[in-house]
N, C-alpha and C positions, 0 to 999 in steps of 0.2 A: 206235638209234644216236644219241647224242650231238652236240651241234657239237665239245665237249674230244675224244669218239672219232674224228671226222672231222679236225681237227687233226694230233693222233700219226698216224693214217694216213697222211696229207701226209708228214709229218717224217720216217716211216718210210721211207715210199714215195721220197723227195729225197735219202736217207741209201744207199736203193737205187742207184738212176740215178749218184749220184757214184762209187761202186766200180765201176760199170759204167765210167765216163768213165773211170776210172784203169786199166780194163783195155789191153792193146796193143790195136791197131788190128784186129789180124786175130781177135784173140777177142770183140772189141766186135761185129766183122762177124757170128760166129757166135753169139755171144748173140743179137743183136736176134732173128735169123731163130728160134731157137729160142724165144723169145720172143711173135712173130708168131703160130709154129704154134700155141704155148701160152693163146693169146691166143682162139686159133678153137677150137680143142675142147677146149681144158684143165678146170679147175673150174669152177663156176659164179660161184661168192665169188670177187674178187680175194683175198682173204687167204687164203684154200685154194690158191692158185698161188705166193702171195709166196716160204712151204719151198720148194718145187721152184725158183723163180729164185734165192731166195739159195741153195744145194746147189750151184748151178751154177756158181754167181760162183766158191763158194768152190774149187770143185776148177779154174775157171781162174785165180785168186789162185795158186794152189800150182802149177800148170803154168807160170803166169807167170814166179815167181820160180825156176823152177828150169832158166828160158831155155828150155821145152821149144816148139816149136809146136802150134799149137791143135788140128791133127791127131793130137798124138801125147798129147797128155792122157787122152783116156780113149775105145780105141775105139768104145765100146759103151756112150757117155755116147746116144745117140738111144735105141737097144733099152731103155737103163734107163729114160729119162724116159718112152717110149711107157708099158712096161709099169705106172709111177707115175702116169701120167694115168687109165690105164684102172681106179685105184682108185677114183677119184676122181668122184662123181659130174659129168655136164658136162650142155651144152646137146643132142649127141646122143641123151642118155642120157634127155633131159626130154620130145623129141619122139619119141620112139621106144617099142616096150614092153621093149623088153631091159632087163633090168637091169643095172647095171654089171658089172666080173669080179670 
């Protein structure tokens, strides 16, 4: 990895966090938390989690604008990211023999 790679990552990553800040308050709340979770057993690579954060944004972008509340976006936005994480190799998956699903 580059310092120019380490860079765009930055820029990516700041590019990230600003959509985040532009979400309402009450989707900002459940982002981070989901975020948190994704944080402790999601991928191992931040750039294998980034898809799964921006997915996220994007369906509370479209919740947002459609005046909906953050509950009623997408019930079964947790059950999908669970079963997306569990693609995904993580730190569980690194100390354990299991292999991912």
């Amino acid at each position: 990895m580059s310092i120019q790679d380490i860079i765009e990552g930055k820029k990516k990553w700041r590019a990230h966090v600003a959509r985040v800040k532009a979400l309402p308050q009450d989707y900002q709340i459940v982002y981070k938390e989901i975020q948190k979770y994704l944080f402790k057993v999601g991928p191992v690579e931040l750039t294998d989690g980034t898809g799964l954060l921006s997915g996220i944004i994007d369906l509370f972008e479209e919740g947002a604008a459609l005046g909906k509340g953050v509950l009623e976006v997408k019930p079964g936005l947790v059950y999908d990211n669970q079963r997306r994480i569990q693609r995904h190799p993580n730190y569980c998956h690194r100390f354990t023999s299991f292999p991912p699903n």
